[in-house]
C-alpha positions as CSV (number, residue, x, y, z in Angstrom):
1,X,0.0,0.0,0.0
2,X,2.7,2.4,0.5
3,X,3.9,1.8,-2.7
4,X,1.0,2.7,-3.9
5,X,0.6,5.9,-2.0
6,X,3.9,7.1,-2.7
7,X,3.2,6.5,-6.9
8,X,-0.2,8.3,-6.1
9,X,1.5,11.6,-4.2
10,X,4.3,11.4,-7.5
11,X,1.3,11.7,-9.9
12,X,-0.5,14.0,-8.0
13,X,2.5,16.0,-8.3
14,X,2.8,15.9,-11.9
15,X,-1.1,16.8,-12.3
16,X,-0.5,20.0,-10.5
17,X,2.6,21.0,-12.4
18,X,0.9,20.3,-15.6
19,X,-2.1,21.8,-15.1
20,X,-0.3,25.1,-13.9
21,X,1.9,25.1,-16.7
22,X,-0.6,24.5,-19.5
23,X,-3.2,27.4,-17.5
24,X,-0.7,29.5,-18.2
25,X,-0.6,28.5,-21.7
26,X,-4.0,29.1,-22.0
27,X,-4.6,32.1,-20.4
28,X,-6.6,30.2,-17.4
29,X,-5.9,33.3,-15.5
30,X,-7.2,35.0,-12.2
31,X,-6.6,38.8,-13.0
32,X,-6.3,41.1,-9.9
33,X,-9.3,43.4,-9.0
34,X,-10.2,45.5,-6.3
35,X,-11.2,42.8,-3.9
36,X,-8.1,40.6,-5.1
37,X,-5.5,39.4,-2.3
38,X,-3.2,38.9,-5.0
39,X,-1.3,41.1,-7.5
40,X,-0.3,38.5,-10.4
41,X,-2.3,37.1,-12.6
42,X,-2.6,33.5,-11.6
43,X,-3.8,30.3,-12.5
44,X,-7.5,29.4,-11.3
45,X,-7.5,25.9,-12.3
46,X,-6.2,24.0,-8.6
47,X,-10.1,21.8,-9.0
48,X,-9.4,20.6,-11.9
49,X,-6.0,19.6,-10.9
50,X,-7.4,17.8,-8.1
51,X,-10.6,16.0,-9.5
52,X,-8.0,14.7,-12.1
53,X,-5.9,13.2,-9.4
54,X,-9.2,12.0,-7.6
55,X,-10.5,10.2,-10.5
56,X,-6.9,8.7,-11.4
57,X,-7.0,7.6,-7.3
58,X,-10.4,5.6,-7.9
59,X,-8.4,3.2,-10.7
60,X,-5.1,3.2,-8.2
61,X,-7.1,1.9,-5.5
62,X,-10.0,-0.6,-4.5
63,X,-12.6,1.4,-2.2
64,X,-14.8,-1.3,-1.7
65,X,-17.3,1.0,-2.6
66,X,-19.2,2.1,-5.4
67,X,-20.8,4.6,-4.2
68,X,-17.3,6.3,-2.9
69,X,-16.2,5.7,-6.6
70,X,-19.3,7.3,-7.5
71,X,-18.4,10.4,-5.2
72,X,-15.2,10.9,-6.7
73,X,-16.1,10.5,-10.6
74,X,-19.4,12.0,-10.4
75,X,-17.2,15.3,-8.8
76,X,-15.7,16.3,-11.7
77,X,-19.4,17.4,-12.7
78,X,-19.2,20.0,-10.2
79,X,-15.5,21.0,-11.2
80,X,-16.8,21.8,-14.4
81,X,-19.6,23.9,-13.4
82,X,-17.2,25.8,-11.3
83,X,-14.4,26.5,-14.3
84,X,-17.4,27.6,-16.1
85,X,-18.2,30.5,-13.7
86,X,-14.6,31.1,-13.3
87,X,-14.2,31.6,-17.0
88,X,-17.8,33.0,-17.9
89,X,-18.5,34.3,-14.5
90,X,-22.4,33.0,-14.1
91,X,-25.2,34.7,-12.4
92,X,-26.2,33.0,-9.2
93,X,-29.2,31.5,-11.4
94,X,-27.6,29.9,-14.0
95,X,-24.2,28.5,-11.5
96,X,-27.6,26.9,-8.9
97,X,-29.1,25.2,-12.2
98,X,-26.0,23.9,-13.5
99,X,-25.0,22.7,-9.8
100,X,-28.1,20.9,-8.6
101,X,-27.4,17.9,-12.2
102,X,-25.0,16.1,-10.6
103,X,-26.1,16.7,-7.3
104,X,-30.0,15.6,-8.4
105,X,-28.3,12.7,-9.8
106,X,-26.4,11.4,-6.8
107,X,-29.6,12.2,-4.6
108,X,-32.6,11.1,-6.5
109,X,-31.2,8.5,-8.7
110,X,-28.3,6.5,-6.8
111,X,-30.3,7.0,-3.0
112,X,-27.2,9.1,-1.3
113,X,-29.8,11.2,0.7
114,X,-30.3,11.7,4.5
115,X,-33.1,9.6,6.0
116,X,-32.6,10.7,9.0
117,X,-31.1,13.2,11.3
118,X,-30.4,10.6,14.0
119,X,-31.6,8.9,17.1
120,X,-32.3,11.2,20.1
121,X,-32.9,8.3,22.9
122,X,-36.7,8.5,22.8
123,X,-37.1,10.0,19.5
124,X,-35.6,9.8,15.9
125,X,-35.4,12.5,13.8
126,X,-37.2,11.2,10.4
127,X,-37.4,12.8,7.3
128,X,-40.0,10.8,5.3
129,X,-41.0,12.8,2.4
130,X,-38.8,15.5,2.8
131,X,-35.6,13.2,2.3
132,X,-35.1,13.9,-1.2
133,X,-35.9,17.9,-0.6
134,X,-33.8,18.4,2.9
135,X,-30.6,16.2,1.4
136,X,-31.2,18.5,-2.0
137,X,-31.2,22.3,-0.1
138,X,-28.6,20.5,2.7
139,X,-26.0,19.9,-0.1
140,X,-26.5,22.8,-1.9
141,X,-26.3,25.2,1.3
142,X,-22.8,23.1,2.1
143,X,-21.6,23.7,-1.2
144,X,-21.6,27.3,-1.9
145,X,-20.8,27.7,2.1
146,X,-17.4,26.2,0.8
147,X,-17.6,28.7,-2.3
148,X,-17.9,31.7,0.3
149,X,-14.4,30.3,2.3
150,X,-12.3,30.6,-0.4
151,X,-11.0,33.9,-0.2
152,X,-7.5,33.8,1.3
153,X,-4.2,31.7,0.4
154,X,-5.2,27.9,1.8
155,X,-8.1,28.7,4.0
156,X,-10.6,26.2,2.4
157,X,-8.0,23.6,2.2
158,X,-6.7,23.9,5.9
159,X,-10.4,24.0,7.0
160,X,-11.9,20.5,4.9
161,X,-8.1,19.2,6.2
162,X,-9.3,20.2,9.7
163,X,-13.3,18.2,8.9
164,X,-11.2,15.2,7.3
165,X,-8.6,15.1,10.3
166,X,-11.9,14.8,12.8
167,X,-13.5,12.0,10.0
168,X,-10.5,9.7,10.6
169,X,-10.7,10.4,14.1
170,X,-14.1,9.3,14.1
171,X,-14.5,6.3,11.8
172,X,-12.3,3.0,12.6
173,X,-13.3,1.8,9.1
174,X,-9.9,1.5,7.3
175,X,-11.6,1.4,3.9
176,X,-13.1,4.8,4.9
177,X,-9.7,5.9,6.4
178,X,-8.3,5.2,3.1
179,X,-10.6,7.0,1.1
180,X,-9.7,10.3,3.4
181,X,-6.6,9.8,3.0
182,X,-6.7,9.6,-0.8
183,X,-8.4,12.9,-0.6
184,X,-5.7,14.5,2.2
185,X,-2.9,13.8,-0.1
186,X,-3.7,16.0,-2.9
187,X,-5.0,19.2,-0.4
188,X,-1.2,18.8,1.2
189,X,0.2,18.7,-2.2
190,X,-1.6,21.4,-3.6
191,X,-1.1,23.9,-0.2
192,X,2.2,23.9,-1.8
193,X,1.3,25.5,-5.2
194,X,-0.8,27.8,-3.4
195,X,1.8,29.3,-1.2
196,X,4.5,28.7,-4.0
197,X,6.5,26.8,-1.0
198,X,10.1,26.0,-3.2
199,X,9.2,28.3,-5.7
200,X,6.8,26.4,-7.3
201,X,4.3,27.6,-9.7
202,X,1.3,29.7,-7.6
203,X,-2.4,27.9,-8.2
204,X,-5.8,28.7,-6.7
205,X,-8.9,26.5,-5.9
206,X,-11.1,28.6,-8.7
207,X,-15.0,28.3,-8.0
208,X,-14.2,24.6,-9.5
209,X,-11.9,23.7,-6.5
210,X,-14.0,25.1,-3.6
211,X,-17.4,23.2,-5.3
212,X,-15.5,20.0,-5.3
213,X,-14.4,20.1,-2.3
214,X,-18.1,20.9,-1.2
215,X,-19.9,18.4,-3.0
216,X,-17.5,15.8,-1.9
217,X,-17.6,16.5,2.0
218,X,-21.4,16.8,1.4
219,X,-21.8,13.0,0.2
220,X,-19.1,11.8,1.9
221,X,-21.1,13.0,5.6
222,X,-24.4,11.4,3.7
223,X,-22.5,8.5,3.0
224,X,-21.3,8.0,6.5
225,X,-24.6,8.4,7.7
226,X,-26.5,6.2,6.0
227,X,-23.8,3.3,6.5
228,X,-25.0,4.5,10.4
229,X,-21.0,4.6,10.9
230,X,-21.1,7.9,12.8
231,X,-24.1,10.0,14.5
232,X,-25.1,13.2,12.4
233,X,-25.1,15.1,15.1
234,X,-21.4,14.7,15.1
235,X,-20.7,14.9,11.6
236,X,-22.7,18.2,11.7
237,X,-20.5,19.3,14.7
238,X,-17.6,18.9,12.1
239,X,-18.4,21.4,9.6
240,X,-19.6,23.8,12.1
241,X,-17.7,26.5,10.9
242,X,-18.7,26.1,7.5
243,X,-22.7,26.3,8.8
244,X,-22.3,29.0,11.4
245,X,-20.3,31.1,8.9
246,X,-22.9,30.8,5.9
247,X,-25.7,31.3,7.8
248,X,-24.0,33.9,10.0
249,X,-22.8,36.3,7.1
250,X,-26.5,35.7,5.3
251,X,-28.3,37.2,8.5
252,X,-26.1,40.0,8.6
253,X,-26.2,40.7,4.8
254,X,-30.4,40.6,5.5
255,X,-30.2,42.9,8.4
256,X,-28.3,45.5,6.7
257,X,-30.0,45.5,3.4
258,X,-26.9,43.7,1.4
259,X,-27.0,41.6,-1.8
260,X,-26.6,38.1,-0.2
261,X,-24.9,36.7,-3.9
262,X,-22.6,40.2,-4.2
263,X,-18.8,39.1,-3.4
264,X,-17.9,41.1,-0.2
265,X,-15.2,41.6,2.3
266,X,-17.2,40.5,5.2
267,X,-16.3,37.0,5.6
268,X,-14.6,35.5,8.7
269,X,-11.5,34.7,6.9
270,X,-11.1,38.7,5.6
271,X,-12.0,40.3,8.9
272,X,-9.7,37.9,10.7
273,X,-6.8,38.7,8.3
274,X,-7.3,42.4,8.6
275,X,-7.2,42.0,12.6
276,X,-3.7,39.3,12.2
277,X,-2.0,40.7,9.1
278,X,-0.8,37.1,8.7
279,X,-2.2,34.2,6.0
280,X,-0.6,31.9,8.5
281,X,-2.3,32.7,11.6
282,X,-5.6,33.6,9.8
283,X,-5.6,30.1,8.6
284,X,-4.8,28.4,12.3
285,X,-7.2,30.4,14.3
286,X,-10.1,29.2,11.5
287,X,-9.3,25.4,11.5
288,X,-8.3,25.1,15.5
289,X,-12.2,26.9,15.6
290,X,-13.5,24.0,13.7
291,X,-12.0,21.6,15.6
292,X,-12.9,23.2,18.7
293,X,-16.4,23.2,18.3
294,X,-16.3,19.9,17.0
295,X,-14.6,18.7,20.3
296,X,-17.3,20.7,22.6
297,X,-19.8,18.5,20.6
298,X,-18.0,15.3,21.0
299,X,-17.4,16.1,24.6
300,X,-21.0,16.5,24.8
301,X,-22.3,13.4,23.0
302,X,-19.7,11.3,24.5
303,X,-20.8,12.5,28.7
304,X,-24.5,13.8,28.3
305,X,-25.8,12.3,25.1
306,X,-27.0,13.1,21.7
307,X,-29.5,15.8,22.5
308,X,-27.9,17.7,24.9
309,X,-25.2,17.4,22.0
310,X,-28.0,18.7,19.3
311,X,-28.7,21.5,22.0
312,X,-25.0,22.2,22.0
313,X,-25.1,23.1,18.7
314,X,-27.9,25.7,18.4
315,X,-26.4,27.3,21.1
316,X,-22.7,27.4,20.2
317,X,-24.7,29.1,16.5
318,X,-26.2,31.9,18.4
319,X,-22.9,32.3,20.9
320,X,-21.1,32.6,17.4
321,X,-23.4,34.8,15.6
322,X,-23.8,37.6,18.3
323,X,-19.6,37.3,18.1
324,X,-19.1,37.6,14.5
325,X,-21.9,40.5,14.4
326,X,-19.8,42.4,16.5
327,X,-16.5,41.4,14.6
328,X,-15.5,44.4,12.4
């Protein structure tokens, strides 16, 4: 297997270099603007980089799942849709209706939808008829929340590292573990384009990057809880940022009278650099927040069970929301 791993790293590395080198080629190019944290023109083509690598990963190794396979393959939809906007830059109507194929698709047609939102002790949380229409608005939301964190040099990348590190953490399932880790070596590899670490040739997510990694977190959490491997209460505890930041910055926008879809230097990520000045520390104080809350709401689950756990979470929202409304 470490063979294997070690052949998988070498190719992703390839991918990445190629990719840079022929964006460049091709004028695939992120220009500078107003709101830009950049000043070069650089390459917006990191997703497809990576769903390349993820799809060459599903014939390296032997999931032991086809619906995992059918994550992975079915991604590079979404990476599509995304290098579309980049290059043609979509209005919100037209990037939701090219989004919800594959995601209809996944949902409706190959069953990867929440049933359920978990046992409670004397109560489960059923969805019945609203499955398909809950899963459908549930991925969507987690999606574009990813979309709205990638705004700084490796923030979205440390952040899903952060939700991955707490999936192997949770799941013994070394088929599962595997499958993370197929996805962990590629983010690593590509933090290094991003901060050009040995001088290598800069890349950026692009709206393709930050969808994939969206749409894949989002199945692979439905996946997970359908195989009843892990309670969704945890597995909701571990994108906590992601949800508390969307529907945090959405409130606000309503309250003061802002276009929610208008790209903005409100988010978490832009405040916090502007209070650090550092990429670095911007980037630490975001993940070690994910992985905080996640650890209040395994603490929770683990001592005083899954609905003081639920509980937990609404509260730790509103405790976050009246922060970040006062974070300017």
């Amino acid at each position: 297997m470490l063979n294997y791993l070690l052949s998988y790293s070498l190719i992703s590395f390839l991918v990445f270099i190629s990719i840079a080198k022929y964006s460049i080629k091709f004028d695939l190019l992120d220009i500078p603007n107003k709101r830009s944290m950049h000043d070069k023109p650089t390459p917006y083509t990191g997703g497809i980089a990576l769903s390349l690598i993820l799809i060459i990963a599903i014939y390296l190794f032997d999931f032991s799942s086809e619906k995992l396979n059918l994550i992975l393959s079915t991604s590079l939809l979404i990476v599509i849709v995304g290098f579309i906007d980049d290059k043609y830059n979509l209005n919100v109507g037209g990037k939701l209706s090219l989004q919800i194929i594959p995601i209809i698709y996944l949902v409706v047609l190959e069953n990867l939808k929440l049933n359920d939102m978990g046992n409670y002790g004397n109560f489960t949380l059923e969805l019945n008829s609203l499955s398909i229409s809950f899963s459908l608005l549930a991925i969507l939301f987690l999606i574009n929340s990813f979309n709205y964190f990638d705004g700084l040099d490796g923030i979205l990348v440390c952040t899903t590292l952060s939700i991955l590190a707490i999936l192997i953490f949770l799941i013994p399932n070394q088929n599962i573990r595997l499958f993370l880790i197929i996805i962990i070596i590629p983010l690593m590899l590509f933090l290094c384009f991003n901060f050009s670490i040995f001088k290598l040739p800069k890349l950026f997510l692009g709206d393709g990057g930050s969808l994939l990694l969206g749409f894949i977190i989002s199945f692979l959490l439905i996946f997970i809880a359908i195989e009843k491997l892990v309670h969704p209460i945890l597995l909701a505890f571990s994108i906590s940022i992601f949800v508390y930041e969307f529907l945090s910055i959405n409130i606000i926008r309503l309250r003061n009278k802002t276009n929610l879809f208008i790209a903005g230097k409100d988010h978490l990520h832009h405040r916090l650099f502007q209070f650090t000045k550092s990429i670095i520390q911007t980037n630490l104080i975001i993940s070690t927040l994910n992985i905080s809350f996640f650890a209040i709401g395994y603490m929770s689950y683990l001592y005083v069970g899954a609905i003081m756990s639920l509980i937990f979470f609404v509260f730790l929202f509103v405790i976050y929301f009246i922060l970040r409304s006062k974070f300017k």
